[in-house]
C-alpha positions as CSV (number, residue, x, y, z in Angstrom):
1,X,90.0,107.5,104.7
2,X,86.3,105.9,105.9
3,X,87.3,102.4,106.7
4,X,86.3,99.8,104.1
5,X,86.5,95.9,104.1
6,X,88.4,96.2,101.1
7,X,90.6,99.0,100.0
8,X,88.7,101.4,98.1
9,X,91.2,104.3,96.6
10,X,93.4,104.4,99.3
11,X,94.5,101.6,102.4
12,X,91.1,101.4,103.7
13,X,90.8,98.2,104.5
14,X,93.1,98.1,107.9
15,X,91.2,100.0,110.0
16,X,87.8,98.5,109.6
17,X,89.8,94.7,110.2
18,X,91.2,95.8,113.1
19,X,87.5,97.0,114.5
20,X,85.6,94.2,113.0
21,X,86.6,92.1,115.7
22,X,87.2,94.3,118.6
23,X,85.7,93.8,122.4
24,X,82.2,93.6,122.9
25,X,82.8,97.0,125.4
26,X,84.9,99.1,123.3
27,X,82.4,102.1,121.7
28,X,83.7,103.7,118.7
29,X,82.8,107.0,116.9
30,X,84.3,107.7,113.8
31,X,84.9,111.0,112.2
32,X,86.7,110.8,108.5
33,X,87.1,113.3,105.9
34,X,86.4,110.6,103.3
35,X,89.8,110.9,101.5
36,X,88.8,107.8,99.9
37,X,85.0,109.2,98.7
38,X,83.1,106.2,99.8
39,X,78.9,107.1,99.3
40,X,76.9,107.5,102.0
41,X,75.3,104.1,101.0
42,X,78.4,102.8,101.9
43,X,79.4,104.7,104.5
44,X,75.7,103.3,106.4
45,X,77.0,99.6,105.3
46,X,79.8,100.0,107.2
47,X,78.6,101.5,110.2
48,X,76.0,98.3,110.4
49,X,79.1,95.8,110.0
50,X,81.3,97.6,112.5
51,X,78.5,99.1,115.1
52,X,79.8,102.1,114.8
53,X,78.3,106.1,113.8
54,X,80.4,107.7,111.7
55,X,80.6,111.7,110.6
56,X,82.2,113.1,107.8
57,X,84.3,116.5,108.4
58,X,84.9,118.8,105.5
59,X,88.0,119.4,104.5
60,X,89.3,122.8,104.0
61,X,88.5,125.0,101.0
62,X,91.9,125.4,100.6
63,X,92.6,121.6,100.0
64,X,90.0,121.6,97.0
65,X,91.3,125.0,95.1
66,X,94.3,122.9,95.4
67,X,93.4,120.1,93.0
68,X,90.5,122.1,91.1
69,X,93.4,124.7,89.4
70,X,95.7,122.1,89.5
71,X,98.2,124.2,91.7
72,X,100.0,121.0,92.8
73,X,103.4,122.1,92.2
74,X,103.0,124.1,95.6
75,X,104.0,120.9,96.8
76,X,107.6,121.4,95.4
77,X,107.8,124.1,98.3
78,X,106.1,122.6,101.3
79,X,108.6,121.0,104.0
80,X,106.1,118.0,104.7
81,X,103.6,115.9,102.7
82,X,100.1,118.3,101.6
83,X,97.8,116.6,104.0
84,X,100.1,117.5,107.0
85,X,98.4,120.7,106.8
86,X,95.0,119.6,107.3
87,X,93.5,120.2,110.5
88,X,90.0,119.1,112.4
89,X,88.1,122.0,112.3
90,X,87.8,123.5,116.1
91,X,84.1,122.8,116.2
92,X,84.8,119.0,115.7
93,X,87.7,119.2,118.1
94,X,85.7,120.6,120.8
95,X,83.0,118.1,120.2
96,X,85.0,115.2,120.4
97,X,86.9,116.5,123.5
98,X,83.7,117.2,125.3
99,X,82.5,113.0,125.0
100,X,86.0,112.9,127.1
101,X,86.6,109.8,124.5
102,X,89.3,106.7,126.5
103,X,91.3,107.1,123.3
104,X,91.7,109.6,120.3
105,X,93.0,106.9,117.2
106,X,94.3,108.4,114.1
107,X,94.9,106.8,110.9
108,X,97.4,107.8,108.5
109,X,101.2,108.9,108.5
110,X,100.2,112.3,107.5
111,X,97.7,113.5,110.3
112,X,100.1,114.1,113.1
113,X,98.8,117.5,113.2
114,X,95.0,115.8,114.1
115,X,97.3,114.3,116.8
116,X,98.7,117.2,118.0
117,X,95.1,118.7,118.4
118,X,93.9,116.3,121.5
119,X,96.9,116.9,123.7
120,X,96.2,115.3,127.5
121,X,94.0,112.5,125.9
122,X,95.4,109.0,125.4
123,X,96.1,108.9,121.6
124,X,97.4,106.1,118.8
125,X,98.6,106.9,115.6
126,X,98.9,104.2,113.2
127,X,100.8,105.2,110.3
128,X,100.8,102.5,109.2
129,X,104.0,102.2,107.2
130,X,107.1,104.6,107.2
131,X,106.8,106.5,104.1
132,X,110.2,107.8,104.3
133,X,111.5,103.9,104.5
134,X,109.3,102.9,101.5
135,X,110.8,106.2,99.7
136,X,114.6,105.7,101.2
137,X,114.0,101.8,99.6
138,X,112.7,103.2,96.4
139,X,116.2,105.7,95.8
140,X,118.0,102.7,96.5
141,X,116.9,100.8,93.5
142,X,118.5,101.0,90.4
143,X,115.4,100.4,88.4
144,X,114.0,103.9,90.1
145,X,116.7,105.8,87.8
146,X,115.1,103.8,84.5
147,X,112.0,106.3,85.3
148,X,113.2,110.1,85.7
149,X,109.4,110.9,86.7
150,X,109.3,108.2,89.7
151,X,113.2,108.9,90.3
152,X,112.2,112.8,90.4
153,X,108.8,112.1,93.1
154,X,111.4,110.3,95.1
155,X,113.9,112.8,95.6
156,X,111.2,115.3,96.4
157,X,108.9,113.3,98.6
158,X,112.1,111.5,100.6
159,X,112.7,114.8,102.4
160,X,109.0,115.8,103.1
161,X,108.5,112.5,105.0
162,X,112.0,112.0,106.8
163,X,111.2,115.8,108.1
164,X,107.5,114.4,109.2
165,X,108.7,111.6,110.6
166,X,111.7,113.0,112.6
167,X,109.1,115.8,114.1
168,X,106.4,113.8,115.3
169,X,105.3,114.9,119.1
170,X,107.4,112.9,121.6
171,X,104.9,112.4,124.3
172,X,104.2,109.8,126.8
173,X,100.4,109.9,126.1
174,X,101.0,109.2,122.4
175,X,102.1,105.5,120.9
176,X,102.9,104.6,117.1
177,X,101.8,101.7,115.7
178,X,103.2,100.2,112.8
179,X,102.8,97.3,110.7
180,X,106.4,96.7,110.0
181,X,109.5,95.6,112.2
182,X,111.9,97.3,109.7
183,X,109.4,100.7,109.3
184,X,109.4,100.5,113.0
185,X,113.5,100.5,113.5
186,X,113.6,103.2,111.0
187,X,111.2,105.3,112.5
188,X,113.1,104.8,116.1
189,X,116.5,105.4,114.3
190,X,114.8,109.1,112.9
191,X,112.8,109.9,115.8
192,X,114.5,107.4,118.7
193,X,112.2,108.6,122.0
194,X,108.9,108.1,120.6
195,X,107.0,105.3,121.6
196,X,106.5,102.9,118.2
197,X,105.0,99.3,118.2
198,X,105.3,97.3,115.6
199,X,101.8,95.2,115.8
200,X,101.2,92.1,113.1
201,X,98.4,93.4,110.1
202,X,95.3,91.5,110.6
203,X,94.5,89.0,107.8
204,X,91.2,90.0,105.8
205,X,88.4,88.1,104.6
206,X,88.7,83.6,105.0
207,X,86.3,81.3,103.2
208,X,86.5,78.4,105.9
209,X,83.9,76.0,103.9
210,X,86.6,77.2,100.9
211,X,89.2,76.4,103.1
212,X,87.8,72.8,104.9
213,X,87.3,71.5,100.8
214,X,90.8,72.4,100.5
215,X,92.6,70.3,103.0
216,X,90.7,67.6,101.9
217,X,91.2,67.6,98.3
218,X,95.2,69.2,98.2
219,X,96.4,70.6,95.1
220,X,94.4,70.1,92.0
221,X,94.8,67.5,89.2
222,X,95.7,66.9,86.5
223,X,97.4,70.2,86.7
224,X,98.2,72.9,89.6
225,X,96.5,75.7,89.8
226,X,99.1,79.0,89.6
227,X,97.9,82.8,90.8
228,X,99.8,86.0,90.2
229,X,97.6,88.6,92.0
230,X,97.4,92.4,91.8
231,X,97.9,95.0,89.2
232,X,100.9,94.8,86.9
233,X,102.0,98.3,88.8
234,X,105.7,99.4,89.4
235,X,105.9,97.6,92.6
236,X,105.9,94.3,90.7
237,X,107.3,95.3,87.5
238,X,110.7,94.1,88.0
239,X,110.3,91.0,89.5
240,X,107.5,90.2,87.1
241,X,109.1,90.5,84.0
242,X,112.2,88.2,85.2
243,X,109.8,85.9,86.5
244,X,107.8,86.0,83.5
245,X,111.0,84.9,81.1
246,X,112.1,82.0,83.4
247,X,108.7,80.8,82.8
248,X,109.0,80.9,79.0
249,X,112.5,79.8,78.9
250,X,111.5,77.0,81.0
251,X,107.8,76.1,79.3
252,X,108.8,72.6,78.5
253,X,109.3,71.1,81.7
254,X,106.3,73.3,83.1
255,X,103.4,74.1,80.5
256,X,102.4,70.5,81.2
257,X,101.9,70.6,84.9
258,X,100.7,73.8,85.6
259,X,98.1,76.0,84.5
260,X,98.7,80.2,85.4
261,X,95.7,82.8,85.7
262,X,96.9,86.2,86.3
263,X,94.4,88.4,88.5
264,X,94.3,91.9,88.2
265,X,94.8,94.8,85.5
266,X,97.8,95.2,82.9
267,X,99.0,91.5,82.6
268,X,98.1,91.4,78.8
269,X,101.5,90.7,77.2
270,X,102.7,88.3,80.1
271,X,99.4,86.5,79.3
272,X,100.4,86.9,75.4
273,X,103.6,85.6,75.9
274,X,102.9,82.6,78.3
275,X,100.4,81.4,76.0
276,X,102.9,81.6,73.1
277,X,104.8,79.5,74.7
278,X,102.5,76.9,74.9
279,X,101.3,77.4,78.4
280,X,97.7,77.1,79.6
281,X,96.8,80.6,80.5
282,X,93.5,82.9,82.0
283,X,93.2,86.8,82.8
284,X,91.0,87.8,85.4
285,X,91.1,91.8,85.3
286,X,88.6,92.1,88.2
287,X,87.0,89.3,90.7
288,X,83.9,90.6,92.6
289,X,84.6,88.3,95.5
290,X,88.4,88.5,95.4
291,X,88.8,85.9,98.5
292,X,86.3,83.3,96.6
293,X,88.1,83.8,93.3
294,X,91.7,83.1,95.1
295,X,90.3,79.6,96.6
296,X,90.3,78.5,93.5
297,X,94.0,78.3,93.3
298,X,97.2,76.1,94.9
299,X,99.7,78.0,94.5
300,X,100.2,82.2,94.7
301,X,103.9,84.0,93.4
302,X,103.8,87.0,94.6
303,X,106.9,88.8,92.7
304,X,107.0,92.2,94.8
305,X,109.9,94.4,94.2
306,X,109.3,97.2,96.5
307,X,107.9,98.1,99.5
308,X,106.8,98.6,102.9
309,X,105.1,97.3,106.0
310,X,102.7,94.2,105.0
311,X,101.2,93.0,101.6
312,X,97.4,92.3,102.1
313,X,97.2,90.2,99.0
314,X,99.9,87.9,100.4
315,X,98.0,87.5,103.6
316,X,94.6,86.5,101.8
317,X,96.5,84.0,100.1
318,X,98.1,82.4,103.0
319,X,95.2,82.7,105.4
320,X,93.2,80.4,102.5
321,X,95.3,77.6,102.6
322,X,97.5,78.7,99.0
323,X,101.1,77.9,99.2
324,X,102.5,81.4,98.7
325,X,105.9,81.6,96.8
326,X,107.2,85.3,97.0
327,X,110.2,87.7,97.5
328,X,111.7,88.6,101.0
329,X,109.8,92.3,100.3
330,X,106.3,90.3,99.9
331,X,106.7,88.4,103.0
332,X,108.1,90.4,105.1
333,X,106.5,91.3,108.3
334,X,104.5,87.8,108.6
335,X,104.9,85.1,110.6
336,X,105.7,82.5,108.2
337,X,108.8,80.4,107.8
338,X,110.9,80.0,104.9
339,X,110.8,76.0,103.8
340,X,107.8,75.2,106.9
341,X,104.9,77.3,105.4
342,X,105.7,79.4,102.8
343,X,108.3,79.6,99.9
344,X,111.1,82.7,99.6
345,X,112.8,83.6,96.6
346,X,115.8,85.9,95.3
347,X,116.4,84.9,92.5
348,X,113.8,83.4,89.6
349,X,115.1,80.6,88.6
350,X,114.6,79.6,91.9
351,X,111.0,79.4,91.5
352,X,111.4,77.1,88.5
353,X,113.4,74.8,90.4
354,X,110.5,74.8,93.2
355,X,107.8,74.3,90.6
356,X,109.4,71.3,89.1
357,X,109.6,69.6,92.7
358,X,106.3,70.5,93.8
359,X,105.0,67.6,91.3
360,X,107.8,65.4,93.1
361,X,106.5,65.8,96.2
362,X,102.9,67.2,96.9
363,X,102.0,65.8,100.1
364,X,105.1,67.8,101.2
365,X,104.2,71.2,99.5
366,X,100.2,70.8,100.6
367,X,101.3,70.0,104.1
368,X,103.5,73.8,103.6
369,X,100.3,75.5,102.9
370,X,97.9,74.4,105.6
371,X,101.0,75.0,107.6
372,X,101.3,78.6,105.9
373,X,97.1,79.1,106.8
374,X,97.6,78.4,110.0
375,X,100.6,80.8,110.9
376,X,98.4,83.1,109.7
377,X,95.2,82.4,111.9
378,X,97.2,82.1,114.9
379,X,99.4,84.9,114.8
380,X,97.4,87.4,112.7
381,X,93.9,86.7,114.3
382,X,92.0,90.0,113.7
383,X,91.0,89.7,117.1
384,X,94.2,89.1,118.3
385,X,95.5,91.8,116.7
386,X,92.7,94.3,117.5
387,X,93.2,93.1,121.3
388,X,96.8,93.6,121.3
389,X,96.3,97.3,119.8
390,X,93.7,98.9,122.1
391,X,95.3,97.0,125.3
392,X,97.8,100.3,124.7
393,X,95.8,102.5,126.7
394,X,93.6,99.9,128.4
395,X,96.5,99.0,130.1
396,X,98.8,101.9,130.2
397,X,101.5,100.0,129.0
398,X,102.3,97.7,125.9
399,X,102.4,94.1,125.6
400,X,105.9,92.6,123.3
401,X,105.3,93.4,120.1
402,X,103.9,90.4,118.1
């Protein structure tokens, strides 16, 4: 995918974050197949923002009569994920060899054989997940079985990437970066003599005017200001329909003190049912400036069921100054701190019982989310993190993980 500062059909968004803020001396040339189908228009924004050139290969013929007859059940019969199959064309791979490049960085679990193409040069290859955790995760929740279509992907695509995985090159010149500790141990437990860091994910975009205004005026009043973000997708489906009956069950010691805006695509009958229940309710389906639109708020729940590595949307709230309330999957892998900066739930109910204190005590709870916002800044710096990830091969050897 050509990096993006916000995802754009596909995890984008990473990459260009982790460049944004790089060393003044580190050169970078980018050549993407454009998996993600940003325009050229965009494609020349970007290269302004991260002084960088960028070329777009072409990917195979084969790839395309793929998709264009619908043939996708070859799939079924392939021992890894389709894109493992892509190459870089040899004309590309000579070219790039020939600039005799410090480092050869590819992004995306699936391009280990674009790895496997530059041996002898120093190479990275950020994942930037294990897909065969998030899929091992996935068959080991019941809800999966409710669904035989997602059950049925599961089972097939569990394999594909545990045989990726397990068969990546174990080579001294080649380091794994990830941007979970628990994708990272399970990646070492399939594969154990590869060399895989587990690096903090940048934070994204901060208003700091936003976020100055904020310390200064706390939580709004008369009433706090509640954000669920994201789509109403499977990964929060679960945990947003128990969430979303607490709430109603519980709209008599809460309607009054809070008002909820959901942000994002398929919230209509949470949004129905909330304001049946005499709750003050908004739906936002799309914000064009998503990290001006989230100032707005206090508070962010973040009711993730599933997944891996780290949750970008959980990051942009922390990073401006929102007290994020979420499950152990939407914080995990950030450097906040049950009960100091942040808020971590099981159960639902549990979040009821927080939102009726918060009113008890705000200085308490605003003092948790500057605390939260500045975790964040310290320990997920972009250029922090960007320094941490090129000193790989500027060093020849690794700093501790961070």
């Amino acid at each position: 995918m050509t990096p993006s500062s916000e995802n754009i059909r596909g995890t984008s968004a990473l990459p260009y974050h982790l460049m944004l803020e790089r060393e003044k001396n580190i050169e970078i040339e980018i050549y993407t197949f454009n998996n993600n189908e940003l325009s050229d228009e965009k494609i020349k924004k970007v290269e302004n923002e991260l002084d960088v050139t960028i070329k777009k290969v072409p990917l195979p013929k084969w790839f395309f009569l793929v998709f264009k007859f619908r043939l996708l059940f070859v799939r079924l019969f392939l021992k890894y994920p389709i894109h493992h199959y892509i190459s870089l064309p040899k004309r590309y791979v000579d070219e790039i060899k020939a600039k005799r490049p410090d480092l050869i960085w590819v992004y995306g679990a699936e391009w280990s054989k674009v790895v496997n193409q530059f041996k002898g040069f120093q190479r990275i290859h950020s994942l930037p997940d294990s897909e065969a955790l998030y899929y091992y995760r996935m068959l080991g929740q019941r809800f999966v079985t409710h669904d035989w279509k997602k059950f049925w992907r599961c089972v097939f695509m569990y394999p594909k990437f545990l045989a990726l995985e397990r068969n990546y090159a174990i080579d001294s010149s080649i380091h794994y970066h990830l941007v979970g500790e628990e994708d990272k141990a399970f990646l070492k437990k399939m594969n154990p003599k590869i060399q895989a860091h587990f690096i903090r994910h940048p934070h994204y975009e901060i208003k700091e005017k936003m976020g100055e205004r904020r310390e200064e005026r706390h939580f709004f009043q008369p009433k706090i200001k509640l954000l669920i973000a994201g789509q109403y997708n499977f990964y929060m489906k679960q945990e947003a329909d128990l969430l979303n009956e607490v709430l109603r069950m519980n709209n008599e010691k809460l309607k009054g003190q809070y008002t909820i805006t959901f942000l994002g695509k398929g919230w209509d009958t949470h949004v129905k049912n909330l304001k049946k229940a005499g709750y003050e309710v908004n739906h936002i389906k799309f914000a064009p400036d998503y990290i001006e639109e989230i100032c707005k708020y206090d508070i962010q729940i973040t009711p993730i069921a599933i997944g891996t590595g780290t949750k970008g949307k959980v990051l942009d709230a922390l990073a401006n100054g929102l007290l994020v309330i979420g499950t152990p999957y939407a914080l995990e892998n950030i450097a906040v701190k049950h009960g100091e900066s942040c808020i971590e739930y099981k159960h639902p109910q549990e979040v009821v019982d927080v939102l009726m204190n918060i009113p008890k005590n705000l200085k308490k709870y605003e003092r948790m989310a500057w605390a939260g916002r500045e975790a964040i800044l310290k320990y997920h710096g972009r250029s922090l993190i960007s320094q941490t990830l090129f000193s790989i091969f500027k060093k020849q050897q690794f700093y501790k993980d961070v």
